[in-house]
N, C-alpha and C positions, 0 to 999 in steps of 0.2 A: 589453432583456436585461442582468443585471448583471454584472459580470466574474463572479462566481462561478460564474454559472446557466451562462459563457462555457464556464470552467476546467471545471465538470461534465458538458457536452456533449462535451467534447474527451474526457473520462475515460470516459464513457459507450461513447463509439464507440471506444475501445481496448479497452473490457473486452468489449465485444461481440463481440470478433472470438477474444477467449480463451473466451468462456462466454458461449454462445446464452441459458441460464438465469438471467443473475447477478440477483442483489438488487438494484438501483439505488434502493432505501432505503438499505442498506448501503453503497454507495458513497457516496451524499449524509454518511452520517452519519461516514462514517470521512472524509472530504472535510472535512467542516466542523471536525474534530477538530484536522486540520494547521493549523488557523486561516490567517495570514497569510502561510504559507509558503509555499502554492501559487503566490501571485505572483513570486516569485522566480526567476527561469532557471535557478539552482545548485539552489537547495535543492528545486525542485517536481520533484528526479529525484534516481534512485537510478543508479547504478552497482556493479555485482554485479561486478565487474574490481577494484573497489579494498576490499581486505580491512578496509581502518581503516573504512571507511565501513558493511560490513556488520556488523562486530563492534558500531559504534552504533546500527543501526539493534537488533540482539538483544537489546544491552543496556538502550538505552531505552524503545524500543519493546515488545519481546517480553515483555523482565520488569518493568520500570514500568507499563510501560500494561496490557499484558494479565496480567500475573501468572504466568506459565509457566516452566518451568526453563531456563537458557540453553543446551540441549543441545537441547530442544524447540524453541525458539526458532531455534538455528542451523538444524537440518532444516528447517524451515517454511520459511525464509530462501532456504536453497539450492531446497527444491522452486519456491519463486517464481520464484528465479533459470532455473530450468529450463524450467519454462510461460512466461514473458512475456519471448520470445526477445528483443521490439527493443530496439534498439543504446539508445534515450532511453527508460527507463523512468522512467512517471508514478509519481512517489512515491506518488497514491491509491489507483492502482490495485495496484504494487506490496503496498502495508499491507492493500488491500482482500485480494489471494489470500494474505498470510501471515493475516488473522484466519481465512478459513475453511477454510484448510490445520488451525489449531488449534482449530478449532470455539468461537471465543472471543466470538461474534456480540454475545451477551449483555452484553458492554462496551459496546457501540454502540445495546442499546436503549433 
């Protein structure tokens, strides 16, 4: 098994436990998206407590990647924050509930 298929099981069984239904194409694709960053301890997590960190994740993520208003972006943001209560939030999955918070799937086909 290769660190990735590792990083994606581990992603797999946290979104599970938010969404009996989730995509796990979707995930793989938004996964493979963060590229190298998954490896990281810092960067393969989000924290919804430090504002600098969410305002980049709206700014880069929300409206560079997905193309959406930074107002849209922030909501989506926060509703993430609100479903995937734990304290160490996996950045894929994280990105995974803001794309289908804004039904943006379409980036990722």
């Amino acid at each position: 098994m290769s660190k990735f298929d590792e990083k994606l099981a581990t992603y797999e069984a946290a979104l599970k436990s938010l969404d009996k239904g989730a995509d796990m194409a979707l995930l793989r694709a938004v996964t493979k998206g963060l590229g190298p960053s998954i490896y990281n301890n810092d960067s393969n997590k989000v924290a919804c407590s430090d504002p600098t960190e969410l305002e980049r994740v709206v700014n880069n993520f929300c409206v560079k990647k997905l193309g959406v208003s930074a107002a849209k972006g922030e909501a989506a943001v926060q509703a993430a924050c609100a479903k995937y209560t734990e304290r160490a939030k996996h950045r894929a999955v994280f990105y995974y509930l803001v794309v289908k918070d804004l039904g943006k799937e379409s980036v990722y086909a």
